[in-house]
FIKOLZA-1660 file (N, C-alpha, C; in steps of 0.1 Angstrom, whole numbers, plus 5000, padded with zeros to 4 digits):
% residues 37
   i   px   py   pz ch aa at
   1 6442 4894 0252  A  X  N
   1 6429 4892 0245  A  X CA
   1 6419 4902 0248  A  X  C
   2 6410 4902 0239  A  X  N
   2 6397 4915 0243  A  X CA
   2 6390 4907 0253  A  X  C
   3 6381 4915 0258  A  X  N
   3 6369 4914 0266  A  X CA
   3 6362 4900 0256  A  X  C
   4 6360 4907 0244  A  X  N
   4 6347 4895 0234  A  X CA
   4 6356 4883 0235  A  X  C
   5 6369 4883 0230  A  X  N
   5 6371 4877 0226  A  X CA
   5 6372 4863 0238  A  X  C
   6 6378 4868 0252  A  X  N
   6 6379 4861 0270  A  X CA
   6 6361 4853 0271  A  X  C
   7 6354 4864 0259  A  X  N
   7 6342 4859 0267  A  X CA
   7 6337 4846 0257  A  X  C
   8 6342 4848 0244  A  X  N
   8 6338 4836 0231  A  X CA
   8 6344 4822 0241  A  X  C
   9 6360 4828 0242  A  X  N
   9 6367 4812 0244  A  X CA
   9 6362 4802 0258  A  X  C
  10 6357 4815 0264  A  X  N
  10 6349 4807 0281  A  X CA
  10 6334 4801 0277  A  X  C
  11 6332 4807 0269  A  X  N
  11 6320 4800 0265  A  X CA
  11 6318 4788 0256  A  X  C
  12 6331 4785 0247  A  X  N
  12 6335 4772 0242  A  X CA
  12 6338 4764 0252  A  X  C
  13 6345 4766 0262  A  X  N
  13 6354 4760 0269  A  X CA
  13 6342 4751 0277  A  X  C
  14 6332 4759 0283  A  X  N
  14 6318 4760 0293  A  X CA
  14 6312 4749 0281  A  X  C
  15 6310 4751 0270  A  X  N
  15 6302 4738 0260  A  X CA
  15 6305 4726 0263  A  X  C
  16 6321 4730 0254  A  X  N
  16 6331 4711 0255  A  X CA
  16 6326 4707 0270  A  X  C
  17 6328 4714 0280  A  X  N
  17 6326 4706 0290  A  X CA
  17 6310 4698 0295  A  X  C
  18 6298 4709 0296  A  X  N
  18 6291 4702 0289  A  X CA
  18 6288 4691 0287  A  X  C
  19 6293 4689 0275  A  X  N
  19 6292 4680 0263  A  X CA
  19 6297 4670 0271  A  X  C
  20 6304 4668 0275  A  X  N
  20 6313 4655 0276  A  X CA
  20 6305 4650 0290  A  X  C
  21 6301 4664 0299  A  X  N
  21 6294 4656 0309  A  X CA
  21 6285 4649 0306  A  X  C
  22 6275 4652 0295  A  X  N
  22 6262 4649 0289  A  X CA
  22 6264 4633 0282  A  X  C
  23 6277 4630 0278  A  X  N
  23 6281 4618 0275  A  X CA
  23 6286 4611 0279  A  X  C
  24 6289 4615 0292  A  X  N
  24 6295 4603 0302  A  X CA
  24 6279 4599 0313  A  X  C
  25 6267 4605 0311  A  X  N
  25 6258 4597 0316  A  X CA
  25 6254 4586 0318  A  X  C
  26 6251 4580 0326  A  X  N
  26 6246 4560 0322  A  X CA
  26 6229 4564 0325  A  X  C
  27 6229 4556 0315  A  X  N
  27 6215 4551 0314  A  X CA
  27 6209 4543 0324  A  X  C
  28 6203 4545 0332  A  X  N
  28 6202 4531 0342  A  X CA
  28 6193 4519 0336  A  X  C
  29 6198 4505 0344  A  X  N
  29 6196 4493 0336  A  X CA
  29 6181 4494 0342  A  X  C
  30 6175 4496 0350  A  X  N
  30 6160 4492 0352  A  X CA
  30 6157 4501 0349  A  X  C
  31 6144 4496 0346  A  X  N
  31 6131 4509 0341  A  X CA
  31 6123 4509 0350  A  X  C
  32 6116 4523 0355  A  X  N
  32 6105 4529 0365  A  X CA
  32 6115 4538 0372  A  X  C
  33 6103 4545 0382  A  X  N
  33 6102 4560 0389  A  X CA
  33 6117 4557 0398  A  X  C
  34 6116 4542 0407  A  X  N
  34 6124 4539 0413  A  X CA
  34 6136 4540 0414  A  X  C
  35 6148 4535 0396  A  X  N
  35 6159 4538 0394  A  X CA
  35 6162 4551 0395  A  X  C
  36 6151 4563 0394  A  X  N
  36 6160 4576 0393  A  X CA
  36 6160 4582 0406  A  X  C
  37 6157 4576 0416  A  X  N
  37 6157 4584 0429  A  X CA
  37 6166 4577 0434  A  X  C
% end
């Protein structure tokens, strides 16, 4: 593969991942400053 091309597919790859971390978040069940520390 080219250079561009090593650099397109790492940078998809770098997204999906990402992504999926961004969707496996939990919300925490209480609200205030408290739950996020």
């Amino acid at each position: 593969m080219g250079e561009n091309r090593l650099e397109a597919f790492s940078d998809g790859v770098l997204a999906i991942i990402i992504t999926i971390m961004v969707l496996e978040l939990k919300i925490p069940e209480e609200q205030g400053i408290e739950s996020l520390l």
